[in-house]
NUMITOR-171295 format. One line per field, with one value per residue (C-alpha): x, y, z; residue in one letter. Coordinates in nm, 3 decimals. Example, Ala and Ser with C-alpha at 12.3 -4.5 7.8 and 13.67 -1.06 7.14 Angstrom:
2
u	1.230  1.367
v	-0.450  -0.106
w	0.780  0.714
rest	A  S
//
This chain:
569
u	11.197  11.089  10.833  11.082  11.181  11.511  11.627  11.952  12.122  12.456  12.614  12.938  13.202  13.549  13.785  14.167  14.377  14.773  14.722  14.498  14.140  13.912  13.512  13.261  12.903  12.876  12.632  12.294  11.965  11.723  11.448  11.254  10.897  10.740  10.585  10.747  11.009  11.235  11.426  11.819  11.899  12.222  12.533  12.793  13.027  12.767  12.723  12.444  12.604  12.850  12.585  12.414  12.736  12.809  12.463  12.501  12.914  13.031  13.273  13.665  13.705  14.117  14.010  13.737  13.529  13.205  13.041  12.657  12.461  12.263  12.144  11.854  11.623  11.309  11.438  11.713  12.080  12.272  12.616  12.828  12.734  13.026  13.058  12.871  12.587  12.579  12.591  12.245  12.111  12.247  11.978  11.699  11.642  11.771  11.893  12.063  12.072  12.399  12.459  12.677  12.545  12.813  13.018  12.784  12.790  13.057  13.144  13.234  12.880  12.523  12.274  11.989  12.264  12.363  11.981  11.901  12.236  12.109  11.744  11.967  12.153  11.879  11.600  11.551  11.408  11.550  11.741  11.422  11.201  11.465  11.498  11.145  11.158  11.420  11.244  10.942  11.139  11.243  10.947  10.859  11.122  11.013  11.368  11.306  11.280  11.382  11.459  11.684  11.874  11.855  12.170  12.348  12.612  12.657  12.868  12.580  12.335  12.269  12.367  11.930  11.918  12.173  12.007  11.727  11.893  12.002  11.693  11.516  11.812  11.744  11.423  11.439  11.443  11.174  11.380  11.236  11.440  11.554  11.821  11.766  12.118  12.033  11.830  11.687  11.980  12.069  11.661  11.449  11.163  10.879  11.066  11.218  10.800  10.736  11.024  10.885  10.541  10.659  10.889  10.543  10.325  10.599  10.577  10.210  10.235  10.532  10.522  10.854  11.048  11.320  11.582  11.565  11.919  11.918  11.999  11.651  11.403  11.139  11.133  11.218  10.813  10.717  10.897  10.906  10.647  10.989  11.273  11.612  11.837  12.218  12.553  12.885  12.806  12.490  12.110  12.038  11.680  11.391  11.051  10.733  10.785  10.562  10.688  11.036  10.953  10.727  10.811  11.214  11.362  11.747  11.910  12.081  11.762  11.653  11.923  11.903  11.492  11.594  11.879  11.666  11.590  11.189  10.930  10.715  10.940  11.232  11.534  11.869  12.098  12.019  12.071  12.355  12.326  12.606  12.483  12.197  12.469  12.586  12.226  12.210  11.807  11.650  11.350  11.286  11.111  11.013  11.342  11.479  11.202  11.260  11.610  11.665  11.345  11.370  11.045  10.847  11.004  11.355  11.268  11.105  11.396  11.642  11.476  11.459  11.788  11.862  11.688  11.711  12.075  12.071  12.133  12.498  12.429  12.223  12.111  11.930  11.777  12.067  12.102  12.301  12.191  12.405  12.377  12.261  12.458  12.399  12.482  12.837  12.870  12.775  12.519  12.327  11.967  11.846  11.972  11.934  11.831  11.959  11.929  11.657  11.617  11.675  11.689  11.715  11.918  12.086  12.129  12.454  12.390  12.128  12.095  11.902  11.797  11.778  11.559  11.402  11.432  11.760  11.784  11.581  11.868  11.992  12.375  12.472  12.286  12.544  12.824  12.717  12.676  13.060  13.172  13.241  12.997  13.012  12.622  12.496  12.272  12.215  12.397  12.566  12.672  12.842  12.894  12.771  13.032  12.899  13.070  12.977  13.193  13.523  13.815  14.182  14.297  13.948  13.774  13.993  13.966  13.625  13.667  13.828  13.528  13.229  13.342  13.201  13.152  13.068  12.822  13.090  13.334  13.520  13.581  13.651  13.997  14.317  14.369  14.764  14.743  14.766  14.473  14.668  14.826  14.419  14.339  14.664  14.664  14.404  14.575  14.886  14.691  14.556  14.884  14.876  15.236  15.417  15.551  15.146  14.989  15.052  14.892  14.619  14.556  14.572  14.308  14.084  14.144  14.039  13.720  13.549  13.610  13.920  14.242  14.606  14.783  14.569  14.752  14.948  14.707  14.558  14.201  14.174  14.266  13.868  13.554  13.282  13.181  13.523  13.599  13.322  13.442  13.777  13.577  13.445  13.758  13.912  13.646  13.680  14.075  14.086  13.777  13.482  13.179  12.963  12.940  12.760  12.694  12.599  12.408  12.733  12.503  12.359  12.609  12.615  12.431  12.176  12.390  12.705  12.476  12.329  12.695  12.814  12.487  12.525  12.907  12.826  12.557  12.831  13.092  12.832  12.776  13.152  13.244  12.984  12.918  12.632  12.536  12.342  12.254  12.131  11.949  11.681  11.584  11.340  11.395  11.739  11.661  11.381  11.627  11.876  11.734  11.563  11.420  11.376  11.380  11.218  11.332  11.182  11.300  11.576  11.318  11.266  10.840  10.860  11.047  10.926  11.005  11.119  10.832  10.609  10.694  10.659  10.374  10.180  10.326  10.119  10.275  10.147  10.493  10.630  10.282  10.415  10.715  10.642  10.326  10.611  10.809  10.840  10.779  10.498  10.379
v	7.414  7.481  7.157  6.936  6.613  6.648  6.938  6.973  7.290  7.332  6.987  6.949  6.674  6.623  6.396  6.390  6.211  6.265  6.587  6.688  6.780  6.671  6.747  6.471  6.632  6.982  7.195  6.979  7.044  6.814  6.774  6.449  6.508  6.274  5.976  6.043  5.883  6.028  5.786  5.864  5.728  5.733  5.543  5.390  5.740  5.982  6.067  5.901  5.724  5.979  6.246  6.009  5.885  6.256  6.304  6.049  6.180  5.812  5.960  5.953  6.281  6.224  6.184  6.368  6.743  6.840  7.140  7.262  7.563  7.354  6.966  7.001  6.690  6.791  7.149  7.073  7.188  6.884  6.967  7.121  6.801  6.646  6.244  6.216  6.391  6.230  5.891  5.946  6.047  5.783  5.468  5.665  5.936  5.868  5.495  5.339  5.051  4.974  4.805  4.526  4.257  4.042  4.310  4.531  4.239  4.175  3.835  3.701  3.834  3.623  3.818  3.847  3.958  4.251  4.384  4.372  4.549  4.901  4.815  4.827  5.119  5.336  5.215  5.156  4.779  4.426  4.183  3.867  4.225  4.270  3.955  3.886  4.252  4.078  3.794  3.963  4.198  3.847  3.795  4.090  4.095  3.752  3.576  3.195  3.000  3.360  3.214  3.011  3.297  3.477  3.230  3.228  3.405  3.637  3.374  3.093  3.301  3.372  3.778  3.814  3.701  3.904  4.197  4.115  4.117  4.467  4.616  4.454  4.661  4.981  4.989  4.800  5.180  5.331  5.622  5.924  5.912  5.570  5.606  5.259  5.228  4.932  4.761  4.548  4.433  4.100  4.007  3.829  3.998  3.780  3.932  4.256  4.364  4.228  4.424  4.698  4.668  4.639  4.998  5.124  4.992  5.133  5.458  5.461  5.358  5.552  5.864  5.768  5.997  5.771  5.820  5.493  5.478  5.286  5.244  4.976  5.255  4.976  4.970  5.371  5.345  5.124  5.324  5.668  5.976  6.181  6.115  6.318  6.194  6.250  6.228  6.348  6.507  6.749  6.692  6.710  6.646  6.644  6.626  6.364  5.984  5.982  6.297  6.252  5.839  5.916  6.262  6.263  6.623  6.534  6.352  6.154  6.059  5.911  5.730  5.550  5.454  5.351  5.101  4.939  4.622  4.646  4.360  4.465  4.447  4.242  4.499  4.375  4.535  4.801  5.190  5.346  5.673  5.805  5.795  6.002  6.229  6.272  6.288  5.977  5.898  6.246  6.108  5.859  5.575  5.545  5.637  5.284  5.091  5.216  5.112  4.808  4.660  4.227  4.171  3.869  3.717  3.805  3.615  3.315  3.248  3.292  3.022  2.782  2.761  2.706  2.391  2.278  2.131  1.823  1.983  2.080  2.025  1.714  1.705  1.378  1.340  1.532  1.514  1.721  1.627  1.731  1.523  1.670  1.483  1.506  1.292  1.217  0.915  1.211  0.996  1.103  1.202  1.340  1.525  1.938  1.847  2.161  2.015  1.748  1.508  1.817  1.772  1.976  2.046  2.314  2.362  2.558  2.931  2.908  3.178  2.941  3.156  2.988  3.199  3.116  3.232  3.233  2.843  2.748  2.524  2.750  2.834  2.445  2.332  2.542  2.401  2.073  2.027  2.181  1.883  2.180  2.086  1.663  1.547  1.290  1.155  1.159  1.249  1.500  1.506  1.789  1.746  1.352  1.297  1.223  1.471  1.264  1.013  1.170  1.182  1.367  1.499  1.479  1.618  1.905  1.916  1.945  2.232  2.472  2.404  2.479  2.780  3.001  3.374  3.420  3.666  3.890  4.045  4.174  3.834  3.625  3.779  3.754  4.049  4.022  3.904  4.185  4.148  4.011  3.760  3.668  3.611  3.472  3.171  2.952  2.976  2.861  2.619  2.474  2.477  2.789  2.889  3.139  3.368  3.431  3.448  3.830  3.953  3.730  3.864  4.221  4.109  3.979  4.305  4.508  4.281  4.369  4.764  4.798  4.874  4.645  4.943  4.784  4.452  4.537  4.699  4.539  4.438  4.697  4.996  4.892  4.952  4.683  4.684  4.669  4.368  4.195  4.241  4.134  3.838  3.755  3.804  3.548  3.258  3.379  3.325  2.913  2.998  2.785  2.692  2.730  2.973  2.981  3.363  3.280  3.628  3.794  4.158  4.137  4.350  4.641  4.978  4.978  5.209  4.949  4.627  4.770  4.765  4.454  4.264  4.404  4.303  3.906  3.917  4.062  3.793  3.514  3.609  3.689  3.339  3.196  3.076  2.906  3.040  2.944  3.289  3.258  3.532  3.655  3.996  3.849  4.145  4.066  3.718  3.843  4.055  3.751  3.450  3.233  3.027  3.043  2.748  2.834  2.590  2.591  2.400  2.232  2.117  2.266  2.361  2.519  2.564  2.788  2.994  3.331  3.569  3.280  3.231  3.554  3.667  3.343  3.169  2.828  2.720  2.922  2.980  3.171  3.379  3.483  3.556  3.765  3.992  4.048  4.219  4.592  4.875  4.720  5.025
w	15.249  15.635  15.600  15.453  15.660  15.468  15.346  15.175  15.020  14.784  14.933  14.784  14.850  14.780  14.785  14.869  14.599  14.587  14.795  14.527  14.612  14.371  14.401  14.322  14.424  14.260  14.502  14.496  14.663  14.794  14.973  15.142  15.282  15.565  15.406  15.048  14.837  14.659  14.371  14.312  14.052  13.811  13.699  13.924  14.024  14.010  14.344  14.467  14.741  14.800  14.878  15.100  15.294  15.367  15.493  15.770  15.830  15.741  15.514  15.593  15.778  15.652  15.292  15.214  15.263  15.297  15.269  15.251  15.327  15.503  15.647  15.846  15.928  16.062  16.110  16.319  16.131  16.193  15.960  16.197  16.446  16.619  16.599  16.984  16.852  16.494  16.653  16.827  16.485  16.263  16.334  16.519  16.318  15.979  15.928  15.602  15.417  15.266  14.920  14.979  15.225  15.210  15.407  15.581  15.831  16.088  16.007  16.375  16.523  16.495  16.292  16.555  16.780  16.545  16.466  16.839  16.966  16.748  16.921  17.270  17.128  17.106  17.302  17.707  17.673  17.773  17.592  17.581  17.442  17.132  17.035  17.000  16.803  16.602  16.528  16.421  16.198  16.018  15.976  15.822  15.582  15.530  15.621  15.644  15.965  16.167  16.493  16.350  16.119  16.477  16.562  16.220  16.158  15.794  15.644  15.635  15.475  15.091  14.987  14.941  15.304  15.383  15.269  15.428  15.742  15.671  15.618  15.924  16.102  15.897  16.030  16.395  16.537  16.313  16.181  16.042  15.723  15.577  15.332  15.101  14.886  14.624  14.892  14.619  14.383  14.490  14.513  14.301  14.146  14.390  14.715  14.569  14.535  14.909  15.045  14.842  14.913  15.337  15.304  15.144  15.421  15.674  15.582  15.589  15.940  16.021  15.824  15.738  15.473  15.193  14.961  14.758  14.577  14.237  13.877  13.801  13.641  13.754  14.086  14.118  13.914  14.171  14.475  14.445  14.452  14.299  14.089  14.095  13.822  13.889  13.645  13.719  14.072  13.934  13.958  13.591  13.616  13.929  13.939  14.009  13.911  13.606  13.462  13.461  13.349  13.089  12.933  13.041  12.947  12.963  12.684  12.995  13.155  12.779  12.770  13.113  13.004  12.663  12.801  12.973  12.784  12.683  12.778  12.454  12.187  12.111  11.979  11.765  12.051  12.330  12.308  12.521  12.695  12.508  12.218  12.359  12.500  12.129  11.996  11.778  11.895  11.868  11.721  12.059  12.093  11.720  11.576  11.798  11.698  11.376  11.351  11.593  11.638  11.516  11.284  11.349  10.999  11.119  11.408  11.258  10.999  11.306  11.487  11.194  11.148  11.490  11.554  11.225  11.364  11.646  11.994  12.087  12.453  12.599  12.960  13.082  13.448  13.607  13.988  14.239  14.555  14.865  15.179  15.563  15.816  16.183  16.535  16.646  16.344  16.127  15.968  15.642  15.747  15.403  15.112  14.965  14.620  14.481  14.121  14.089  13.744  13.533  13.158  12.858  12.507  12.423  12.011  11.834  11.848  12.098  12.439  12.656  12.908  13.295  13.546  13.904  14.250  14.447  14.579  14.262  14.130  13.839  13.907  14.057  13.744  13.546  13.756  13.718  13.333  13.322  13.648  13.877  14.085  14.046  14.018  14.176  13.927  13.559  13.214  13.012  12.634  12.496  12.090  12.100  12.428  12.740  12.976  13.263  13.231  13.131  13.378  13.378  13.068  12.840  13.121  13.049  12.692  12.749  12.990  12.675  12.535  12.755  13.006  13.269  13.336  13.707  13.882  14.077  13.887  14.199  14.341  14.073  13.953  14.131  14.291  14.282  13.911  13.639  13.423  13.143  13.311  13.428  13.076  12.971  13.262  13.157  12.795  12.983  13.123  12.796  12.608  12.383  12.318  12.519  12.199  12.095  12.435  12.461  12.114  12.162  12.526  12.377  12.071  12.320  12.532  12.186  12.127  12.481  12.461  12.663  12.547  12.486  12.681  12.981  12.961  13.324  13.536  13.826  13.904  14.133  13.888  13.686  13.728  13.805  13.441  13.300  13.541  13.431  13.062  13.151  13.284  12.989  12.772  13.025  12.959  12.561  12.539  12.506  12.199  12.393  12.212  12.507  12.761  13.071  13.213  13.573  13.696  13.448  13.470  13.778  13.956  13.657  13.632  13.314  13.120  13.182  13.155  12.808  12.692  12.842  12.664  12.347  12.359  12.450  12.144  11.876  12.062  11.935  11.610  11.575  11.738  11.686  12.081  12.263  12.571  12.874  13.037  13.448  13.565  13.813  13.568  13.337  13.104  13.064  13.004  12.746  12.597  12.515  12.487  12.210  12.461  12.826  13.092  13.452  13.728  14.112  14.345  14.186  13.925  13.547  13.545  13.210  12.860  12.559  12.305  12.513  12.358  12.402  12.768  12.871  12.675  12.724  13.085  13.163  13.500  13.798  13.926  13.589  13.578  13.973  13.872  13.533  13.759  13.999  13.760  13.910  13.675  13.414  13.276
rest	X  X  X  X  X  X  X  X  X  X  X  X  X  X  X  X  X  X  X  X  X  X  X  X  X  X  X  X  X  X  X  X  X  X  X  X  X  X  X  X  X  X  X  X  X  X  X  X  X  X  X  X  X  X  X  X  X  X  X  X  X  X  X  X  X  X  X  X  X  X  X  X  X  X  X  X  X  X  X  X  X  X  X  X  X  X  X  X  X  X  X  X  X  X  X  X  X  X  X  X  X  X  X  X  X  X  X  X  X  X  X  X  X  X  X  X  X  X  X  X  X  X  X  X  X  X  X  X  X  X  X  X  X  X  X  X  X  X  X  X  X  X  X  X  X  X  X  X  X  X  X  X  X  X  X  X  X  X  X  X  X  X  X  X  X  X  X  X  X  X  X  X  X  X  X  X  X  X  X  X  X  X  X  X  X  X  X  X  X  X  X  X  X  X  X  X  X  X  X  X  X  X  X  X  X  X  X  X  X  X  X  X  X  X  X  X  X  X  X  X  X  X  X  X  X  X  X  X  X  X  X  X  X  X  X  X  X  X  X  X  X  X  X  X  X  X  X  X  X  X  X  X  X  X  X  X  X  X  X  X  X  X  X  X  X  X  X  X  X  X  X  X  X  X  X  X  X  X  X  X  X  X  X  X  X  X  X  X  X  X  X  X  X  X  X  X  X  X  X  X  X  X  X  X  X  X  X  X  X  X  X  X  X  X  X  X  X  X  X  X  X  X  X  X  X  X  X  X  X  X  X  X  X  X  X  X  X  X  X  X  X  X  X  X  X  X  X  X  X  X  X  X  X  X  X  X  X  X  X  X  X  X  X  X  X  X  X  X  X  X  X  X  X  X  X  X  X  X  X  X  X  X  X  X  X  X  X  X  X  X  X  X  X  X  X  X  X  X  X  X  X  X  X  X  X  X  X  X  X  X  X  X  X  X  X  X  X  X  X  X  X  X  X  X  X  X  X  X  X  X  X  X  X  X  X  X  X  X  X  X  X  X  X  X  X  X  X  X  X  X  X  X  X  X  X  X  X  X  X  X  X  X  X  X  X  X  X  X  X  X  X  X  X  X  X  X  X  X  X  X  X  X  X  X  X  X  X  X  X  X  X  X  X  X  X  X  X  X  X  X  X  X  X  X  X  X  X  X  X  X  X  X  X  X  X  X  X  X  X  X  X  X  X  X  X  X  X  X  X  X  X  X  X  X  X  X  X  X  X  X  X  X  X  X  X  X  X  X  X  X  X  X  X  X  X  X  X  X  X  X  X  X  X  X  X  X  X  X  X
//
């Protein structure tokens, strides 16, 4: 359309693979109108980033093609731009938030310096007038002590910091068209609805036009004024928020709302979009409810026989404090109490879920009830033995019992180690003779949805949610009784996540595990755990009974976090 701030017609990209050309976006239109959002939103490979990348021309000229009919913003055709031209558009006119932090950042540059060099880039002003800009933009995105993350470098910042850093950059120049990809992910609800609530109030000022990339249905409600659903490279479904949210049309789109794990019901496992694809759930809503929905007796008797046994897990005043030195005797001048007097118990068969703002505490508390983080303070029993005191080899017996599944599934495998020799090392490590180690690898292979034949491929070769189930079959293979999933979904799209959760719930009732599941997304936390502990500043503020919690919250703090949930319709 002539009025559109965005218009986009028959955009199709390919990619070059073993001189083979093979096409990932089939021909889509779009359009973005001043002061409108629209929500993208689909699984990981769909083309959502894809489309966007070849918008800007950030794509690998070498390696890739693009072709449309046309890319105009504001009315100007920009496709056939050279790279001169395309670098005056790419910050001032449309801008882009990227979804990794961690490396969106050059590492060896200072943060203010980075947001103020695209201010300098585009804008005839002075070097003292951009960094105040800078600064203020910190504050904006409400970045702690700014002037001070103004002279930090990437590395000493959290990845929500990070991303916060990003997005004061996206918008330093006031572009007309702000491509957001997963701006939100790695944020906790409280700041995910300020930085929401501050793109809102910017385009209200600004007029500004978005495409908000993202696979959390939530904040697309909170977001967008239009939703264009993608899968395999098409546009299966477009049209205003609350009509494609509320009366879907695609059996794809169904599947992506149903996966999401409800804060009104509690459900014996999730639905997967495939089995929408196949048309298992034709009757909806009440057909799931139906067949998975947990009745209040279920639920009662489940809960009785849990705490009918003594806890498995004891935690007693636990303290991890970490010392600030300073002055050239590097003297101690006071301590980060990350984890502060923390106790709790954890009983056999139990999801204990652990939720709280980043900084709150949660993943050095898991660290420290398994020693890999040493506490400072306090006691841990595991099975009537106090894990705090045990040294060398018991410490290590201890360790095949109580295991960890970490939040990044790209980092935390070996890229050069096949993932069969992943999950085969720590049974090495444990003693588990050589002869079995391979048909148990390939069992455990079978029991998280992948395949023995996979045995000798390489990290690399997976996708993030097959990683993180490789992850899991690793801290599975020396047969733990507790497991501690530190942010283990975080990272996945709803669709994948869905699967992922419904595998660790079969893996405890098969095993019969414990976990302790850390997360910021209270649904998923809803979703999985019997009860739920909320911790703030390195202190616990409130335990109960999951449904309880979240139905009835008492602490002023967990009532913040629940109304910040995004999406509560």
């Amino acid at each position: 359309m002539s009025n559109a701030l965005l218009s986009i017609r028959n955009l199709r990209v390919a990619f070059k693979h073993e001189n083979q050309w093979s096409e990932a976006v089939h021909g889509i239109d779009l359009d973005v109108f001043e002061g409108k959002t629209v929500g993208l939103v689909g699984e990981s490979g769909s083309g959502k980033s894809v489309s966007s990348l070849a918008v800007m021309r950030l794509l690998n000229e070498k390696m890739s093609r693009i072709e449309a009919d046309n890319i105009q913003i504001g009315g100007e055709e920009i496709k056939d731009y050279g790279e001169k031209d395309m670098a005056e558009v790419r910050g001032k006119r449309i801008a882009m938030i990227f979804q990794e932090p961690m490396t969106s950042l050059n590492p060896v540059y200072k943060c203010g310096f980075q947001v103020s060099e695209m201010i300098l880039q585009h804008e005839s002003t002075s070097k003292d007038e951009a960094k105040k800009r800078v600064i203020e933009l910190f504050k904006q995105v409400m970045l702690p002590r700014p002037e001070a993350i103004y002279d930090s470098y990437p590395h000493e910042l959290s990845g929500g910091q990070k991303q916060r850093v990003m997005i004061a950059m996206a918008i330093a120049c006031h572009p007309q068209l702000l491509i957001a990809d997963e701006p939100t992910t790695a944020l906790d609800v409280t700041v995910q609805l300020e930085i929401l609530k501050l793109l809102r109030k910017l385009q209200t000022e600004t007029g500004m036009g978005m495409i908000f990339i993202t696979h959390d249905l939530g904040v697309v409600a909170e977001i967008a004024d239009d939703v264009a659903v993608m899968h395999n490279g098409e546009i299966l479904e477009h049209g205003p928020v609350h009509e494609i949210l509320h009366h879907p049309q695609h059996p794809y789109t169904q599947g992506l709302l149903a996966c999401r794990p409800p804060m009104d019901v509690r459900l014996k496992r999730l639905p997967i979009v495939k089995e929408f694809l196949d048309g298992q759930w034709q009757g909806g809503k009440q057909q799931i409810l139906r067949d998975l929905q947990i009745t209040e007796t279920e639920r009662k008797d489940h809960l009785a026989k849990l705490y009918a046994k003594p806890p498995l897990l004891k935690v007693e005043g636990l303290k991890t404090w970490y010392p600030l030195r300073r002055g050239v005797f590097n003297r101690v001048y006071d301590y980060v109490k990350a984890v502060d007097d923390v106790s709790l118990e954890v009983f056999e068969g139990e999801t204990l879920g652990l939720v709280g703002e980043s900084g709150c505490g949660k993943t050095t508390l898991g660290r420290s009830i398994l020693r890999l983080a040493e506490p400072s303070g306090g006691k841990v029993w595991f099975d009537g033995t106090e894990v705090t005191a045990l040294e060398g080899q018991d410490l290590r017996d201890f360790r095949k019992q109580a295991q960890i599944v970490f939040q990044d599934p790209y980092s935390s495998l070996n890229p050069r180690l096949t993932i069969g020799e992943a999950i085969a090392e720590p049974m090495r490590v444990h003693g588990i003779p050589y002869r079995e180690l391979r048909d148990a690898v390939c069992d455990l292979l079978e029991q998280v949805g992948l395949q023995a034949a996979h045995y000798d491929r390489y990290p690399h070769e997976f996708s993030g949610g097959q990683r993180q189930r490789i992850c899991i079959a690793r801290a599975l293979a020396v047969n733990p009784r507790l497991v501690i999933c530190d942010e283990s979904v975080s990272a996945l799209d709803v669709s994948v996540q869905a699967q992922v959760l419904n595998l660790l719930n079969r893996l405890k009732e098969e095993r019969h595990l414990t976990y302790i599941f850390i997360s910021h997304d209270l649904s998923v936390v809803r979703f999985m755990s019997d009860r739920v502990v909320v911790m703030y500043n390195g202190k616990t503020i409130e335990t109960n009974d999951a449904d309880e919690l979240f139905e009835h919250p008492q602490n002023a703090y967990t009532k913040k976090l629940i109304a910040a949930l995004p999406g509560r319709m």
